[in-house]
PAFIGU-574886 format. One record per atom (N, C-alpha, C): x, y, z; residue number from 1; residue in three letters. Coordinates in steps of 0.001 Angstrom, whole numbers, plus 500000, padded with zeros to 6 digits. Layout:
! residues N
SEDREN   east  north     up num residu
SEDREN      X      Y      Z NUM    Ala
...
END
This chain:
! residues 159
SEDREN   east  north     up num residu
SEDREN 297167 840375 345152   1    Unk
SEDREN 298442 839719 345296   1    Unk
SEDREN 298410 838370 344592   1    Unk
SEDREN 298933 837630 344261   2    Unk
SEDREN 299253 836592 343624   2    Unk
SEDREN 299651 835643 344511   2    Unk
SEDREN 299270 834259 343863   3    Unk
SEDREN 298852 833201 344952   3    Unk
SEDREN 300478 832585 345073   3    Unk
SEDREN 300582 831950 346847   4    Unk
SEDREN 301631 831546 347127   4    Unk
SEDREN 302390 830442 346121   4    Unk
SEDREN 301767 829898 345624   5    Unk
SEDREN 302114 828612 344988   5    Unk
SEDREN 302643 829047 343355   5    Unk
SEDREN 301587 830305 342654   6    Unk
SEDREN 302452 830998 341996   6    Unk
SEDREN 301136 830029 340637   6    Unk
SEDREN 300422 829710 340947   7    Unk
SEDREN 299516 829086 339627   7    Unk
SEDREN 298613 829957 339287   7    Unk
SEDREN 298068 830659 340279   8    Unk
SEDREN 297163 831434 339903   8    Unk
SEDREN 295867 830628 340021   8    Unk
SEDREN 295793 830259 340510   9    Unk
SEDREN 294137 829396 341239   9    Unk
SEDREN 293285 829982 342502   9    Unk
SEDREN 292327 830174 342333  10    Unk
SEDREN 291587 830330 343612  10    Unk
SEDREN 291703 829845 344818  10    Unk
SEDREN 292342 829181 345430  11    Unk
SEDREN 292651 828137 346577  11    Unk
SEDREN 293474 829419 347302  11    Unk
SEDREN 294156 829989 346617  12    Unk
SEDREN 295500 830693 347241  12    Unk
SEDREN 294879 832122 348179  12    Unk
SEDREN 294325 832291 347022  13    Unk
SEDREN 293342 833852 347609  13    Unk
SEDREN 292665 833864 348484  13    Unk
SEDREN 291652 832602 348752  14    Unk
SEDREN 290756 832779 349657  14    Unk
SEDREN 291192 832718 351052  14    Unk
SEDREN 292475 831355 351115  15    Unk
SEDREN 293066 831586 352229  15    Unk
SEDREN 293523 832811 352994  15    Unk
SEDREN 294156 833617 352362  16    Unk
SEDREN 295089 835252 352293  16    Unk
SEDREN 293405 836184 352325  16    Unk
SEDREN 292466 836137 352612  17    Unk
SEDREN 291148 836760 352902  17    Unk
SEDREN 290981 836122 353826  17    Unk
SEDREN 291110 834915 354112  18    Unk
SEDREN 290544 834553 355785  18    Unk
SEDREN 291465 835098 356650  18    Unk
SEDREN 292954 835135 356480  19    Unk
SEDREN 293679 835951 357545  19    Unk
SEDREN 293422 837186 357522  19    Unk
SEDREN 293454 837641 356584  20    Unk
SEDREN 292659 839525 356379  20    Unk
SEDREN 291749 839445 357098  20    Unk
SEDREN 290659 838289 356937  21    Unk
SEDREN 289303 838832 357293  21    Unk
SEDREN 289506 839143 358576  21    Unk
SEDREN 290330 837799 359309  22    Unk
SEDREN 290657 837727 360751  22    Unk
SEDREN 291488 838769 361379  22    Unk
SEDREN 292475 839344 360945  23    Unk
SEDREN 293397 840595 361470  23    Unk
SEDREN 292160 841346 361023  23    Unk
SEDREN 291218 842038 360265  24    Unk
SEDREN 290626 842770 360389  24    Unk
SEDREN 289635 842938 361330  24    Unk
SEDREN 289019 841657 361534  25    Unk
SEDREN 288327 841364 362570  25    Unk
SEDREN 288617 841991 363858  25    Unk
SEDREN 290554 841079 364131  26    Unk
SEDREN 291088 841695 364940  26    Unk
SEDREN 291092 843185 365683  26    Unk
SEDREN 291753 843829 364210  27    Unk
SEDREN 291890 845324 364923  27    Unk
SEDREN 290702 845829 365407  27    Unk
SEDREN 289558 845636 364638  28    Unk
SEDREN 288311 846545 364239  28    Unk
SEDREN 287607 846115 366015  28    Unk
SEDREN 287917 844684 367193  29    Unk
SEDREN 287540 844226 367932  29    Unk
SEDREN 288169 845037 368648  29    Unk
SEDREN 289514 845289 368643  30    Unk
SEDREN 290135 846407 369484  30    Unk
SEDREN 290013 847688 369870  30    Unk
SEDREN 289813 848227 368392  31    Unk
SEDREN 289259 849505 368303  31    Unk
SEDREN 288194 849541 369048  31    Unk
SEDREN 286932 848966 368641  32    Unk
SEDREN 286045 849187 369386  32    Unk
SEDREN 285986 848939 370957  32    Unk
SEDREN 286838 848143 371421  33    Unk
SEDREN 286748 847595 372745  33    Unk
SEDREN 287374 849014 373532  33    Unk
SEDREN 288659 849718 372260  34    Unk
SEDREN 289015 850753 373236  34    Unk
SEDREN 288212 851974 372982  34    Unk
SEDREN 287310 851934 372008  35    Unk
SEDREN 286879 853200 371952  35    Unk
SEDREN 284999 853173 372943  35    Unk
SEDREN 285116 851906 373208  36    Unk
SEDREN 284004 851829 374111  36    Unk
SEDREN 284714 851735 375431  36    Unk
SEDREN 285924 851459 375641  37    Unk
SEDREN 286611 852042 377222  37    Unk
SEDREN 286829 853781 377162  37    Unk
SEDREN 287073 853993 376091  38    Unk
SEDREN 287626 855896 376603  38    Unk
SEDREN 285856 856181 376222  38    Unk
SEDREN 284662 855668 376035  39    Unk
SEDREN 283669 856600 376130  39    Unk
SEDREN 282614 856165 377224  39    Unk
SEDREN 283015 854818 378275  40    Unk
SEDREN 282572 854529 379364  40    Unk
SEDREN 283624 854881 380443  40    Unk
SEDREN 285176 855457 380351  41    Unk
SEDREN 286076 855713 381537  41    Unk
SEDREN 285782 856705 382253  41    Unk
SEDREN 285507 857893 381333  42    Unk
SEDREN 284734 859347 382056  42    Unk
SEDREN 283787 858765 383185  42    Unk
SEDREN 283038 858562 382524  43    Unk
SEDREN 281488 858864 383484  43    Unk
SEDREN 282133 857770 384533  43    Unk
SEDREN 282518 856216 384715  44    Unk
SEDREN 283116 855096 385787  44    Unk
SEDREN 284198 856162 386608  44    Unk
SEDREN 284907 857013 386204  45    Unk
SEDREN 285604 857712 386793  45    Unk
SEDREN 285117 858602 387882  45    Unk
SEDREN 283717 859233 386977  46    Unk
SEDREN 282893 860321 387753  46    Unk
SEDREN 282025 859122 388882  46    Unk
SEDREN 281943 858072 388585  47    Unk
SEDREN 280757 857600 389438  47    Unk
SEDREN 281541 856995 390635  47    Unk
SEDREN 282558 856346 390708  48    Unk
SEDREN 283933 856488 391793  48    Unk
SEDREN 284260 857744 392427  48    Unk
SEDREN 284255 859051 392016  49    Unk
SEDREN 284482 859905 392535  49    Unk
SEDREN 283638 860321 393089  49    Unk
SEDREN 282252 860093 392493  50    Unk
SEDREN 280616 860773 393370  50    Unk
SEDREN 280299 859520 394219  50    Unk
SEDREN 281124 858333 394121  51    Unk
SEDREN 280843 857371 395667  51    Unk
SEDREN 282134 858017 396701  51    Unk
SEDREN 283140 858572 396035  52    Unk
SEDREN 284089 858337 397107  52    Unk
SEDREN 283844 859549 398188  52    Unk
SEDREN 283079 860937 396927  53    Unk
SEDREN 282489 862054 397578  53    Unk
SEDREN 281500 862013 398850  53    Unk
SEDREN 280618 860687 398528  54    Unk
SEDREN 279451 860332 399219  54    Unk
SEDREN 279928 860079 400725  54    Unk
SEDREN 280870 858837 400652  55    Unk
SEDREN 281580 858440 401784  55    Unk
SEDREN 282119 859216 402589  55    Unk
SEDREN 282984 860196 401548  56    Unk
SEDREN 283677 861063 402922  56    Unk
SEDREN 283155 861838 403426  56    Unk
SEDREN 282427 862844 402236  57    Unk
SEDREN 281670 864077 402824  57    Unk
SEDREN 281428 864451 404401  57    Unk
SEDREN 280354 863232 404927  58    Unk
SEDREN 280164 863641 406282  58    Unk
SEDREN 281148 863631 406849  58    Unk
SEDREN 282387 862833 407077  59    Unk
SEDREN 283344 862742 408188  59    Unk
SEDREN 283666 863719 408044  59    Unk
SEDREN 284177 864594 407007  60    Unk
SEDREN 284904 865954 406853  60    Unk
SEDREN 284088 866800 407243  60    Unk
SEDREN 282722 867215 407197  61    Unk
SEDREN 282136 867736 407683  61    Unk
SEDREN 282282 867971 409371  61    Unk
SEDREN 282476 866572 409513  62    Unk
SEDREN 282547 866351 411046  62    Unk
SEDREN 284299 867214 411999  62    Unk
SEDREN 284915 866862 410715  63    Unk
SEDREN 286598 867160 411089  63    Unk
SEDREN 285977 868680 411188  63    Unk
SEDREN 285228 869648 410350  64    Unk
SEDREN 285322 870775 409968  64    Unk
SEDREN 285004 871752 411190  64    Unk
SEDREN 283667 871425 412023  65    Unk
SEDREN 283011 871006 413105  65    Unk
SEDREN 283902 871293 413744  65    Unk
SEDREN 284620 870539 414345  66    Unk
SEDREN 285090 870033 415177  66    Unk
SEDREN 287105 870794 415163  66    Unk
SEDREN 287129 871139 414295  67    Unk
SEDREN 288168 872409 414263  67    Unk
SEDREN 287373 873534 414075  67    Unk
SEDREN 286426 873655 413896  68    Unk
SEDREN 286440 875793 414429  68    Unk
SEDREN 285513 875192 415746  68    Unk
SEDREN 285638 874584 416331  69    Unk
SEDREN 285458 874262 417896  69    Unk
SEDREN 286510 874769 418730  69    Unk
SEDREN 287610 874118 418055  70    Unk
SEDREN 288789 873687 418634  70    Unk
SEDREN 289329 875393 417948  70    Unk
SEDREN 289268 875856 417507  71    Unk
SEDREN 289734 876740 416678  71    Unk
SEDREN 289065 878318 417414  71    Unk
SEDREN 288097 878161 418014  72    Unk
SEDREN 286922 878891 418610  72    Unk
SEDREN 287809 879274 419965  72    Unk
SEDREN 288003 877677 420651  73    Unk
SEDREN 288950 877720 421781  73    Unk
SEDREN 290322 878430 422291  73    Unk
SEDREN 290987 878372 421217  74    Unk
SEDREN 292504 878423 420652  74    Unk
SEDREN 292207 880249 420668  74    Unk
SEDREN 291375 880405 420316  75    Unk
SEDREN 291214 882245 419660  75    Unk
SEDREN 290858 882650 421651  75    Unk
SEDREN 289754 882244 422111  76    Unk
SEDREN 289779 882596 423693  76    Unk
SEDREN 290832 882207 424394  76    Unk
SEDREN 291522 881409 424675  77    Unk
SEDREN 292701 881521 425047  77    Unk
SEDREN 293798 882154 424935  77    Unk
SEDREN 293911 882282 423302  78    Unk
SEDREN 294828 883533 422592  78    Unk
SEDREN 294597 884794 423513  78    Unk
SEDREN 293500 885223 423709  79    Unk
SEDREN 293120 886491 424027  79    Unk
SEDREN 293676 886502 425737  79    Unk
SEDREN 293076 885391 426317  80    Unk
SEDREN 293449 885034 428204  80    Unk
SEDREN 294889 885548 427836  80    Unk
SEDREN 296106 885390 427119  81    Unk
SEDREN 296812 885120 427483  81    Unk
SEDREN 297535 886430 426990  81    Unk
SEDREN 296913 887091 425837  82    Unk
SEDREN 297119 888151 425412  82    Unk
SEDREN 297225 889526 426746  82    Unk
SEDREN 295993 889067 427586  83    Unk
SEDREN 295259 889902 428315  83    Unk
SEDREN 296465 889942 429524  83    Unk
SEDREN 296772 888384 430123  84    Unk
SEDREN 297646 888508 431077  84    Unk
SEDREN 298652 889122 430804  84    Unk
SEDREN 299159 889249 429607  85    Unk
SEDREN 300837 889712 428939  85    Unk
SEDREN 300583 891343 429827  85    Unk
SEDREN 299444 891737 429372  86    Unk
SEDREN 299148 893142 429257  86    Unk
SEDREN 298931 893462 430818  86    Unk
SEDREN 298531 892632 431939  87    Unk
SEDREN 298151 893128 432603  87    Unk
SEDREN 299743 892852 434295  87    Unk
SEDREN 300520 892112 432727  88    Unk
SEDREN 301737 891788 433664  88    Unk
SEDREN 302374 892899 433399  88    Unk
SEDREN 302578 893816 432263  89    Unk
SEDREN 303367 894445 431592  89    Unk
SEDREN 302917 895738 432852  89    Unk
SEDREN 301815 896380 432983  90    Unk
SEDREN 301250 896995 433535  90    Unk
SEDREN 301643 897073 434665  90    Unk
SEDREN 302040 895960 435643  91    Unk
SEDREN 302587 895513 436962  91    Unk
SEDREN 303653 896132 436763  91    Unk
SEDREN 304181 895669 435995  92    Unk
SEDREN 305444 895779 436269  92    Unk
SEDREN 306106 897776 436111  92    Unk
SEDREN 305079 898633 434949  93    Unk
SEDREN 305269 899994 435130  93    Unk
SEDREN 304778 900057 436551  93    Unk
SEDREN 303971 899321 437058  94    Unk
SEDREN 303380 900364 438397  94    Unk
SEDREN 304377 900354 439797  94    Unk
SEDREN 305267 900218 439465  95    Unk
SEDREN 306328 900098 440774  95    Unk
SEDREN 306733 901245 441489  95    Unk
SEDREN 307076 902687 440689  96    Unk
SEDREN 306675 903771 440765  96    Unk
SEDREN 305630 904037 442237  96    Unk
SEDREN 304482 903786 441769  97    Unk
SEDREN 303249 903996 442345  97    Unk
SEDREN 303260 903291 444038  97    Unk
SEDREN 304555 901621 443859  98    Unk
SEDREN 303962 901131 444693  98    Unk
SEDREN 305051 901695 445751  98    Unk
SEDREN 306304 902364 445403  99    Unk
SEDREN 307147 903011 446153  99    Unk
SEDREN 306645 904383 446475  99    Unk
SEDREN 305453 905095 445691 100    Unk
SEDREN 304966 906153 446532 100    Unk
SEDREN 303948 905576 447379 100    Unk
SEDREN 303127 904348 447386 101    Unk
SEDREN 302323 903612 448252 101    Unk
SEDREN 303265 903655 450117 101    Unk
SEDREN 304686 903152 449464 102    Unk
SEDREN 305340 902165 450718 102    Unk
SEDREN 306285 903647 450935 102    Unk
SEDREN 306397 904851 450955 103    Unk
SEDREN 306657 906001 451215 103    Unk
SEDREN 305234 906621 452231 103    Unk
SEDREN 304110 906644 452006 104    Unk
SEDREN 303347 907330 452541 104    Unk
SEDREN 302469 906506 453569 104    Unk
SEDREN 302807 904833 453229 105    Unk
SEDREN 302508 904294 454608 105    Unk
SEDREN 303769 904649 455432 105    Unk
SEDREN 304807 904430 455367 106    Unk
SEDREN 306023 905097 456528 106    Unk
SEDREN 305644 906116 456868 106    Unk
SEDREN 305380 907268 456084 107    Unk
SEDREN 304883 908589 456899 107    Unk
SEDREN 303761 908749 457614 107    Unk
SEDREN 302943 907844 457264 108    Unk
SEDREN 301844 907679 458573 108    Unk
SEDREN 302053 906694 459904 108    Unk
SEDREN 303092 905754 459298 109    Unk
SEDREN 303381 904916 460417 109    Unk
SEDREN 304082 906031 461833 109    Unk
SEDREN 304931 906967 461135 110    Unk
SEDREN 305540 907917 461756 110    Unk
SEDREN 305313 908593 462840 110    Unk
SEDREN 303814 909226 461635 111    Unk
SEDREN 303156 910125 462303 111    Unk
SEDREN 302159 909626 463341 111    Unk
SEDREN 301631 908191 463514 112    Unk
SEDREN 300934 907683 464139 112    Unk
SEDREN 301545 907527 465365 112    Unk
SEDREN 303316 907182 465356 113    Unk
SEDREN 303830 907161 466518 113    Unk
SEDREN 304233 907950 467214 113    Unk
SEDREN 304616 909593 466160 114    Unk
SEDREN 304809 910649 467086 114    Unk
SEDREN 303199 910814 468024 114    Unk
SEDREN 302000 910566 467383 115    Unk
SEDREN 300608 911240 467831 115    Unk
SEDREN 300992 909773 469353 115    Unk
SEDREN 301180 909156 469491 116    Unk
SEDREN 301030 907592 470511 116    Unk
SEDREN 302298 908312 471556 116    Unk
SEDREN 303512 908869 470947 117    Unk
SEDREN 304205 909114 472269 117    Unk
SEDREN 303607 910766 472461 117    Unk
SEDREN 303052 911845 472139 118    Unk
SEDREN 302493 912601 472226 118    Unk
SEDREN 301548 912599 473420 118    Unk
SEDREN 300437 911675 473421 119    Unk
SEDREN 299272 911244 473841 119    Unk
SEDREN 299709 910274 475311 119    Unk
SEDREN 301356 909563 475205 120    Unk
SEDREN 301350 909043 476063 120    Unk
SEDREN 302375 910549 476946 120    Unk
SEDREN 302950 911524 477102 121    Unk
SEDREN 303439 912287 477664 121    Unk
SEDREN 302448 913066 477803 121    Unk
SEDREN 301278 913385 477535 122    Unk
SEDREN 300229 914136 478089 122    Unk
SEDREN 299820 913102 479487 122    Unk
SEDREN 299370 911963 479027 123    Unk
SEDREN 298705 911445 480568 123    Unk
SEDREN 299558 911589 481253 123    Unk
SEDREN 301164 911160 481417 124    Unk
SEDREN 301696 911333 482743 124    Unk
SEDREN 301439 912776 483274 124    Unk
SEDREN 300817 913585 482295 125    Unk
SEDREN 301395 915342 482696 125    Unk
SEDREN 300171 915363 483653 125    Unk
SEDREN 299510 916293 484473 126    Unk
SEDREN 298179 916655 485725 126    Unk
SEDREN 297800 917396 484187 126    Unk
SEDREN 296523 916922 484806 127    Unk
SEDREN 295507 917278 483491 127    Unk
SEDREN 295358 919022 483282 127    Unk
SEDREN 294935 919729 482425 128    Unk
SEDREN 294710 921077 482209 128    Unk
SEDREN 293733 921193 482187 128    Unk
SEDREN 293046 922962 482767 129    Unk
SEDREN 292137 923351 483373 129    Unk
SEDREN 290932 923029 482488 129    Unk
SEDREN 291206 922919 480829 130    Unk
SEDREN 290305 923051 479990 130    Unk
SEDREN 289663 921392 479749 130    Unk
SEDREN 290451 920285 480504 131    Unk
SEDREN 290139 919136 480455 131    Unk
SEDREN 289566 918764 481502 131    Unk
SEDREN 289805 919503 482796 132    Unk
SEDREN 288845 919225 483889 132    Unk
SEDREN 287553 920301 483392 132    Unk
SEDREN 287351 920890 482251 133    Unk
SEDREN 286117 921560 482185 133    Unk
SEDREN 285121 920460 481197 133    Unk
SEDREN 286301 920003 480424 134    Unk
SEDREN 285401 918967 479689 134    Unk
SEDREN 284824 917766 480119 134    Unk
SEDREN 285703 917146 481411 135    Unk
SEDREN 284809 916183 482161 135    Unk
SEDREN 283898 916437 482993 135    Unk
SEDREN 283673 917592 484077 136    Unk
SEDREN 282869 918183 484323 136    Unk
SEDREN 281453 918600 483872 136    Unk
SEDREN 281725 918961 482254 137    Unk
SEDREN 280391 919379 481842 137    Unk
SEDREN 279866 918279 481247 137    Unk
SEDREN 280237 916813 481267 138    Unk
SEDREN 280136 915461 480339 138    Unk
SEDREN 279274 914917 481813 138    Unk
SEDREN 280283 915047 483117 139    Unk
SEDREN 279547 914579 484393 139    Unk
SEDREN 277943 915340 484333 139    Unk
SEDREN 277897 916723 484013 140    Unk
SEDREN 276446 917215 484271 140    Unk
SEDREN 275655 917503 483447 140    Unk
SEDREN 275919 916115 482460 141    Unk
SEDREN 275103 915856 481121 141    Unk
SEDREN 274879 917188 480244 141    Unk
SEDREN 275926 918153 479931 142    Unk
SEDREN 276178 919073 478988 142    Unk
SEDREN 277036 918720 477992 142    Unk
SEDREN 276607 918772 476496 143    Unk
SEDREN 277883 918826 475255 143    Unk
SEDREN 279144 918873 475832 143    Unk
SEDREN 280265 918755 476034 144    Unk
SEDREN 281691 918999 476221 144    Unk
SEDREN 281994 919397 475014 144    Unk
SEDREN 282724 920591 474468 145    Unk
SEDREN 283199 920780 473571 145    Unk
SEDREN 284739 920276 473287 145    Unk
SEDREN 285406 919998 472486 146    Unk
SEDREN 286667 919672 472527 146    Unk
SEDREN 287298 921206 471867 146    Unk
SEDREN 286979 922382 471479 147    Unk
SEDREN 287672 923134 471287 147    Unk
SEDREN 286788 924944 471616 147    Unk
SEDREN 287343 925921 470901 148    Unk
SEDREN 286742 926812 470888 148    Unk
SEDREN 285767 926765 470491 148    Unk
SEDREN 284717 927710 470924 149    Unk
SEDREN 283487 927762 469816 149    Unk
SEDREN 283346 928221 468492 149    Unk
SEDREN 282739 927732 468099 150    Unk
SEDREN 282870 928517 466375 150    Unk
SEDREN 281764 928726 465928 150    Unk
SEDREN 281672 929913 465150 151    Unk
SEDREN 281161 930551 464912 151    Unk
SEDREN 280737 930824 463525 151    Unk
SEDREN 279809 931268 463054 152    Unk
SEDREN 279335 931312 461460 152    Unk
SEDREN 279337 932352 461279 152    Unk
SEDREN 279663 932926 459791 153    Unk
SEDREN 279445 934308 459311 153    Unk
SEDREN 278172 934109 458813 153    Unk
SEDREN 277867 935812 458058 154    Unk
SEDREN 276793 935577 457575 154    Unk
SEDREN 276605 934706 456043 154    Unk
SEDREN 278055 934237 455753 155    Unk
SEDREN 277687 933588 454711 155    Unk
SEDREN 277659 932113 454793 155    Unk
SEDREN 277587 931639 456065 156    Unk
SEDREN 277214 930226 456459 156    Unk
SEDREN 278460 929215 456707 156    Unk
SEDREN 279515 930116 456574 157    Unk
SEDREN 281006 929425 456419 157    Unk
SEDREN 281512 929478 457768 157    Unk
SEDREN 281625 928358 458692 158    Unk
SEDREN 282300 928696 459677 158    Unk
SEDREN 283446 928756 459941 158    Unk
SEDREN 283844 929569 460750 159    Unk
SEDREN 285263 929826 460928 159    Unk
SEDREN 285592 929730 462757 159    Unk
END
């Protein structure tokens, strides 16, 4: 380029090289400053992330723990409650069962009271001949039988 002043002397040039030198300086300081940040950011990135790994690791470990505990719990209970569903559901078909229950206690209640007024119209009655035979033979320390005798076939079946 040709000198500011327009004479053509050395004075002009050298100046116009010291600002070159200096903007070159410049960029070439930049460049490098950024090309030594993008080839130290990786690994400062990784070494933040393998401290931040360090730090947490155990607690999470601990959270992890500490939900399939809790998680362990949650599943037995699931089941308690599963179990009651099932064993309410069950109740509730067996009603059926509990009206043939409360049917066949009445029929024994029944029958217990026909056998009670039965038993009470015999005592007022004078006893029968076959009941003064049974106290009799009880008085002279003999078996009393309460009925007929019975008897065995020859095939051991009594009748």
């Amino acid at each position: 380029t040709l000198p500011a002043d327009g004479t053509g002397s050395g004075g002009g040039w050298k100046m116009e090289d010291q600002e070159m030198h200096l903007k070159v300086k410049k960029v070439t300081e930049k460049f490098t400053e950024s090309m030594y940040f993008l080839a130290n950011e990786p690994s400062l990135a990784l070494y933040r992330l393998q401290e931040h790994v360090r730090r947490s690791l155990p607690e999470l470990v601990q959270h992890k723990t500490d939900m399939q505990g809790v998680e362990e719990q949650c599943q037995g209970a699931i089941y308690t409650v599963e179990y009651a569903c099932s064993a309410v559901k069950s109740m509730s078909n067996s009603g059926a069962y509990f009206k043939n229950i409360e049917g066949l206690l009445r029929r024994a209640i029944s029958i217990k009271d026909q056998m009670s007024s039965l038993q009470s119209r015999r005592a007022k009655r004078a006893p029968l001949p076959f009941q003064c035979w049974m106290v009799y033979s009880v008085n002279n320390g003999r078996n009393a039988r309460s009925g007929p005798r019975e008897e065995k076939g020859s095939d051991g079946i009594r009748f």
